[in-house]
C-alpha positions as CSV (number, residue, x, y, z in Angstrom):
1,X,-3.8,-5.3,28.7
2,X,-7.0,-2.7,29.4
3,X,-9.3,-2.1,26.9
4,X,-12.1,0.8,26.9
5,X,-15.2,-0.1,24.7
6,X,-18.1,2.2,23.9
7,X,-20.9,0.1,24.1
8,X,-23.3,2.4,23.4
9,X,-21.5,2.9,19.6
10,X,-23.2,0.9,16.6
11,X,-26.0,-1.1,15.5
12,X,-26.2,-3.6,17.3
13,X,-25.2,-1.9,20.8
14,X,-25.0,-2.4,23.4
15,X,-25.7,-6.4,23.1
16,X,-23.5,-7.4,20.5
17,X,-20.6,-5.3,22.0
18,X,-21.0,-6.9,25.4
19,X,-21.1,-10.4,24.0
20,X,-17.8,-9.8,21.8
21,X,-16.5,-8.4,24.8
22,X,-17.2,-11.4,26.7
23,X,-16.3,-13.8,24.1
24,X,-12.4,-12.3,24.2
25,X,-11.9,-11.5,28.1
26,X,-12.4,-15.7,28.1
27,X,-10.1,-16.3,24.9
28,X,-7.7,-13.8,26.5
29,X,-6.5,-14.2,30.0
30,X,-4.7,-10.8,30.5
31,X,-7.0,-8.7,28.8
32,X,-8.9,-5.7,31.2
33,X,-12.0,-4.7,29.1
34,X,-14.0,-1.7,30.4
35,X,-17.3,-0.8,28.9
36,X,-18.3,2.6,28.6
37,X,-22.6,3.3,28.4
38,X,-26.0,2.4,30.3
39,X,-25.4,0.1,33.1
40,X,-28.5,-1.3,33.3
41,X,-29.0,-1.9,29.0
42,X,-25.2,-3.6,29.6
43,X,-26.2,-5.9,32.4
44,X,-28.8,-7.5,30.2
45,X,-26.3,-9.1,28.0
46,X,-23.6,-9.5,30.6
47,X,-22.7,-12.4,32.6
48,X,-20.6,-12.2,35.5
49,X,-16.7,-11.6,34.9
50,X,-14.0,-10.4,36.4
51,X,-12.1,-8.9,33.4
52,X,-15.1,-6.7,32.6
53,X,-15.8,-3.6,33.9
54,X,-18.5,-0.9,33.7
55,X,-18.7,2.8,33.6
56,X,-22.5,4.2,33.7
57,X,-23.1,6.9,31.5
58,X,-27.0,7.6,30.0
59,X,-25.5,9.9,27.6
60,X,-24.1,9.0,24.1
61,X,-23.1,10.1,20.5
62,X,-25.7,9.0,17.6
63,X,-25.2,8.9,13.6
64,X,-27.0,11.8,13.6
65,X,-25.0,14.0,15.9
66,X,-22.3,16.6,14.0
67,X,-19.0,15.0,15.5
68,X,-16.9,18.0,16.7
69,X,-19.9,19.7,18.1
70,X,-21.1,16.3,19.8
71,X,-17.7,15.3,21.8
72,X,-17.3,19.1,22.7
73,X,-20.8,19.4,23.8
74,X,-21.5,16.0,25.3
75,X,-18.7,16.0,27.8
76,X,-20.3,12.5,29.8
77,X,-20.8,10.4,26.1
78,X,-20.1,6.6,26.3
79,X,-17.5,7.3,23.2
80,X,-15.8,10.3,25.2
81,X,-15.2,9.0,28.4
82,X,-13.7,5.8,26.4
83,X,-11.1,8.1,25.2
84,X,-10.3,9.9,28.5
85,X,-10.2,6.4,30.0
86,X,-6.6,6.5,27.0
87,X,-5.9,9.9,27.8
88,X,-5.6,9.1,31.6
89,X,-4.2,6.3,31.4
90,X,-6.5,3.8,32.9
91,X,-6.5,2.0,29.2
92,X,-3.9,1.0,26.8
93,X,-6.5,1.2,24.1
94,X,-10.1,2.0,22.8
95,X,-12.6,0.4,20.6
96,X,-15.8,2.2,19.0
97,X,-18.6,1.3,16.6
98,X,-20.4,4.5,16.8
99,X,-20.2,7.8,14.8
100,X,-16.9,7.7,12.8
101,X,-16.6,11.3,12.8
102,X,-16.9,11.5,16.7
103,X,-14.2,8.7,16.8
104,X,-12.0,10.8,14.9
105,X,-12.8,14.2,17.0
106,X,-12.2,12.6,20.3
107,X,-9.2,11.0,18.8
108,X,-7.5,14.2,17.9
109,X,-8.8,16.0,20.8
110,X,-8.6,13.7,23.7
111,X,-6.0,11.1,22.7
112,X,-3.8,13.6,20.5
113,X,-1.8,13.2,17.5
114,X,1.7,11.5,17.7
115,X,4.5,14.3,17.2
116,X,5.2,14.4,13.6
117,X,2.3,13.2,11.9
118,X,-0.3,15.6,10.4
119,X,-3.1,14.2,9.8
120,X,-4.4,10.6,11.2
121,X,-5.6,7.6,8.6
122,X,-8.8,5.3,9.2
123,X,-7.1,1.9,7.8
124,X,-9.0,-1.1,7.2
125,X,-7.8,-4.5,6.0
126,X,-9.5,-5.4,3.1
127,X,-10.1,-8.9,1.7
128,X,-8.0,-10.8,-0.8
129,X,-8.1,-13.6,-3.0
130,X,-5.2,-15.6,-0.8
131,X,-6.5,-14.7,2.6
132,X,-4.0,-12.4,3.8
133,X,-5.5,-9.1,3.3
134,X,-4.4,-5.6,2.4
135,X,-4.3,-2.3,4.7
136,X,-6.2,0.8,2.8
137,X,-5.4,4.2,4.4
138,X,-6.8,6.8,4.5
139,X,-10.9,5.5,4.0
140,X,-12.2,8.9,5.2
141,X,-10.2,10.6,7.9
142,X,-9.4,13.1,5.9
143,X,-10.9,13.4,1.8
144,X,-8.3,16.6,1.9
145,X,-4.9,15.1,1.9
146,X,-1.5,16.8,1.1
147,X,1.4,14.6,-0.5
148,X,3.3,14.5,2.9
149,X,0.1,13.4,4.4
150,X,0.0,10.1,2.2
151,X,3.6,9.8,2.6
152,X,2.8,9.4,6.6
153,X,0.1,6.6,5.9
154,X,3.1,4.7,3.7
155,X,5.4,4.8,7.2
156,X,2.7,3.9,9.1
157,X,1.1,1.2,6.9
158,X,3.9,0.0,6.8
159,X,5.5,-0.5,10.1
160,X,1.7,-1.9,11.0
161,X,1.7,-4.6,8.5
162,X,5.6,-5.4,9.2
163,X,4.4,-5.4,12.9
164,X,0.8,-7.1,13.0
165,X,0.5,-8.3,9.9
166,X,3.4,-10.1,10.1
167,X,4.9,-9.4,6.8
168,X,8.9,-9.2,6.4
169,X,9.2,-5.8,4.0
170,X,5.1,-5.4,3.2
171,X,4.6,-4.0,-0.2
172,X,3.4,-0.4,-0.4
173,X,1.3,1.1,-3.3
174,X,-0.3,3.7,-4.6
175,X,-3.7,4.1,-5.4
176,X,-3.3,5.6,-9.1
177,X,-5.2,5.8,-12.6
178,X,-2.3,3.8,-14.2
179,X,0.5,1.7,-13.0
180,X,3.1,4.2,-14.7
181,X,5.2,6.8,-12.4
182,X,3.8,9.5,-14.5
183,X,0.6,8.5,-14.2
184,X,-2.1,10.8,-11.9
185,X,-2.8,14.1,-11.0
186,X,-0.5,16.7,-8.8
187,X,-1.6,15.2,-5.3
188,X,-0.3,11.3,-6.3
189,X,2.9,12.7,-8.8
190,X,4.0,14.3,-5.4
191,X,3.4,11.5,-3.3
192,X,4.8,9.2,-5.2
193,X,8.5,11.2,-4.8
194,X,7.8,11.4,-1.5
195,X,7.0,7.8,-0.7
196,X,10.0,7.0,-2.9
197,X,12.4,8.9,-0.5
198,X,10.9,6.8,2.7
199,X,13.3,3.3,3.7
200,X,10.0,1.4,3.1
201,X,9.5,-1.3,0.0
202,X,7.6,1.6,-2.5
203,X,6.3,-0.6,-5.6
204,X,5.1,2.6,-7.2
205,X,1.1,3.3,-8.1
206,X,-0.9,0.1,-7.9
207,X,-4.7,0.1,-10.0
208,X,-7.8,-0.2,-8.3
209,X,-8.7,-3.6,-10.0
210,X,-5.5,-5.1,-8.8
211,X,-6.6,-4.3,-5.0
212,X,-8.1,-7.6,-4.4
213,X,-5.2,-9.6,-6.1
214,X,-2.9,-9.1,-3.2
215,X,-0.9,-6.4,-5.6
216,X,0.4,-4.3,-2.6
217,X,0.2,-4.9,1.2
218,X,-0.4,-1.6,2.1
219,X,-2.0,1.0,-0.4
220,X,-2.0,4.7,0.2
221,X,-4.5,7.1,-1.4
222,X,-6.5,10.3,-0.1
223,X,-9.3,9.8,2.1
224,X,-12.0,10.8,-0.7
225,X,-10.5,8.0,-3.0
226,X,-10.4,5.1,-0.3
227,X,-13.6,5.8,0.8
228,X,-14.5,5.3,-2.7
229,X,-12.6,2.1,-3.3
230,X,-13.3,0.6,0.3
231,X,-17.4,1.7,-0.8
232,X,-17.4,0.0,-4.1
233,X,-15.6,-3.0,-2.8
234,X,-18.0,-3.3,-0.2
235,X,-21.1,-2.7,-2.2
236,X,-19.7,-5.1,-5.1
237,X,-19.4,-7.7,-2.7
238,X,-22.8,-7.7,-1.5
239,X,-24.2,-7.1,-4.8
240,X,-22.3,-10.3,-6.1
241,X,-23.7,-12.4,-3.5
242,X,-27.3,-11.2,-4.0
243,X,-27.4,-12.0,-7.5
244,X,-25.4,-15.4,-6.4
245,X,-28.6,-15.9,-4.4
246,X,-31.6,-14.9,-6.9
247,X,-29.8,-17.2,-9.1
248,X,-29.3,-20.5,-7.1
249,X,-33.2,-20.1,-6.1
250,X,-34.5,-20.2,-9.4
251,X,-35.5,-23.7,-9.1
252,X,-35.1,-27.4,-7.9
253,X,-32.1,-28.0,-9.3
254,X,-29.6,-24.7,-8.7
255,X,-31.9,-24.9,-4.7
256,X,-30.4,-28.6,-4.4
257,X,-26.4,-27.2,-5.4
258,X,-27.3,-24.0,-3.2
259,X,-27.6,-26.5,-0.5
260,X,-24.8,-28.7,-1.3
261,X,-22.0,-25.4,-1.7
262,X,-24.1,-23.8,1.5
263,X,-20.9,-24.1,3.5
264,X,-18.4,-23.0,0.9
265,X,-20.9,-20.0,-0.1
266,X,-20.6,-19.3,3.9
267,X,-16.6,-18.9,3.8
268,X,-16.6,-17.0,0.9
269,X,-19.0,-14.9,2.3
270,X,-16.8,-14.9,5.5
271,X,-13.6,-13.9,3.3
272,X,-15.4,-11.1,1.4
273,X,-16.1,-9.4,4.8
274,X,-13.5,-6.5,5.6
275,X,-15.2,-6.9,9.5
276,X,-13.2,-10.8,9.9
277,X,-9.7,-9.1,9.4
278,X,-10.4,-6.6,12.5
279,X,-11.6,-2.6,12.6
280,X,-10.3,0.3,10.7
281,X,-7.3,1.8,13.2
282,X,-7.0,5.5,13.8
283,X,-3.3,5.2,12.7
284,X,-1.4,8.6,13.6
285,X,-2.9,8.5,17.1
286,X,-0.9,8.6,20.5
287,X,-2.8,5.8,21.5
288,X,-4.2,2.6,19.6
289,X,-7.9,4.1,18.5
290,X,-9.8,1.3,16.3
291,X,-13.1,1.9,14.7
292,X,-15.4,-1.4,14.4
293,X,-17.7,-1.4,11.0
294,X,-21.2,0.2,12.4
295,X,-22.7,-3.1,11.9
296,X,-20.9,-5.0,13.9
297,X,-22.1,-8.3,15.4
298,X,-20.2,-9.9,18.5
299,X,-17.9,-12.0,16.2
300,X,-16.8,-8.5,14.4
301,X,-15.9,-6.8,17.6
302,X,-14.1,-10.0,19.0
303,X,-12.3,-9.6,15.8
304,X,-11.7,-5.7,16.5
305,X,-10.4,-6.4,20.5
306,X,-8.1,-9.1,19.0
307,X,-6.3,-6.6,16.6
308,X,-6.2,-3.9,19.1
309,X,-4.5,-6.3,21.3
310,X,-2.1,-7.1,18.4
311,X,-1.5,-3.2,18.0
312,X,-0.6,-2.8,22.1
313,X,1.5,-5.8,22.3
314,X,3.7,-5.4,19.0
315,X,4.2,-1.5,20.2
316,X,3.3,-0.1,16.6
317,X,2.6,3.2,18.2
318,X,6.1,3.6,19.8
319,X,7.4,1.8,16.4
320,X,5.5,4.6,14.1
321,X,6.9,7.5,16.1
322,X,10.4,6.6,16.2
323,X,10.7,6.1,12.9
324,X,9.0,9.4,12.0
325,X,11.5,10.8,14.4
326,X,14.5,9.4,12.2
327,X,12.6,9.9,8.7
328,X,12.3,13.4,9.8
329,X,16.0,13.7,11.5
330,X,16.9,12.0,7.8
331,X,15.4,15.2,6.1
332,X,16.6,17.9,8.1
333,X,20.1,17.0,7.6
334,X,19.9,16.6,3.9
């Protein structure tokens, strides 16, 4: 199993990419983790270890940078030799914090598509109340999607959930206004045919205050409307626990019960955080592509290598285009 990490990509890089990537080369003895940046600002967080690798590079991609230009442009970035290191097959695999729209560019451009998909999905798992999680796609690849594009993120959510996830027939929704097939504008009444016509378990359109419930395993939607939701979500979260804060430090008493629920606040915290179930994959992809939040912290890119592992073992790449090959065979002859 070889992994290619840009450790130049996010916040926190490259320290808390190196340590995440030391904390799973020892939890996992076959992985191969390379790391892509500045030798010198790696070594300062790395200890010694044969699974990991380096690859010097003193250029990178920034937040700031416009993503097609950048990967075009900067040929010798951290985040596009990761992806040659896919392309050339030196890695099964590659993992990024860094600039999500340079992920996505080097992605299509370097890795390439999978034959019969049109448009890759960034899918993140995203919290629920009985711990298991739901996949969103698309949270931003593309805020343009066509009906046959959200009828690809179904098939794909699908197979990874049924794969990974480890769900026997996941659920797929709909990201809709209402819960009626009627229901939405010209973009979901399309998709929802569509999705209907695929041998997946289609529960129809799902509401965006059901998310969290566990309604659906997998929920499809454009990438303008699951940035949206994954957004809000996020924001919410944060917001909740904020106010949770100001209001348990009022005075003695609610300080004394902040301290007694201080490890159950923690958890809940824990579970609220989209980053503990993994990265967003680049789903569509000839190659498993996973984007870690910006933020990361070594325990969220741990998290990241241990679904991309997941990803490469189960085969969901293979698994996606083979069944596009038969959905689309399936088509053709009616």
């Amino acid at each position: 199993m070889r992994i290619a990490i840009d450790a130049m990509g996010g916040d926190h890089a490259p320290k808390e990419i190196v340590l995440g990537a030391l904390q799973a080369v020892k939890e996992f003895n076959e992985l191969q983790i390379t790391l892509i940046g500045n030798e010198a600002d790696i070594k300062k967080h790395l200890e010694e270890h044969p699974a990991i690798s380096i690859i010097h590079t003193e250029e990178k991609i920034t937040s700031e940078d416009e993503p097609v230009k950048a990967v075009r442009k900067k040929k010798q970035a951290s985040l596009v030799l990761m992806a040659q290191e896919v392309k050339e097959g030196r890695a099964d695999a590659c993992i990024s914090a860094g600039n999500t729209g340079a992920l996505m560019s080097a992605g299509l451009f370097i890795v390439g598509r999978i034959k019969g998909i049109d448009r890759p999905a960034l899918s993140p798992t995203l919290p629920t109340v009985d711990g298991k999680g739901f996949l969103l796609l698309d949270v931003g690849a593309n805020v343009d999607a066509k009906p046959q594009h959200i009828q690809q993120y179904g098939l794909m959510g699908s197979i990874y959930m049924e794969k990974v996830g480890q769900v026997n027939q996941p659920k797929v929704g709909l990201l809709n206004v209402g819960t009626e097939s009627g229901k939405g504008n010209d973009l979901t009444k399309k998709a929802f045919e569509l999705l209907s016509e695929l041998p997946i378990n289609f529960i129809g359109n799902v509401e965006a205050r059901d998310l969290l419930s566990g309604v659906a395993d997998v929920v499809v939607t454009d990438g303008f409307s699951g940035n949206i939701a994954l957004k809000t979500t996020e924001g919410t979260a944060m917001t909740l626990f904020s106010m949770v804060k100001q209001k348990l430090m009022t005075n003695t008493k609610t300080k004394i019960a902040a301290a007694l629920a201080k490890n159950e606040l923690r958890g809940l915290k824990d579970q609220l955080d989209y980053s503990e179930y993994g990265g967003a994959a680049l789903f569509g992809l000839a190659a498993p592509v996973v984007k870690a939040h910006g933020s990361s912290n070594r325990q969220a890119i741990f998290h990241a290598i241990r679904q991309t592992i997941h990803i490469v073992e189960k085969d969901v790449i293979s698994t996606i285009e083979s069944e596009v090959k038969q959905v689309k065979a399936s088509v053709e002859e009616e």
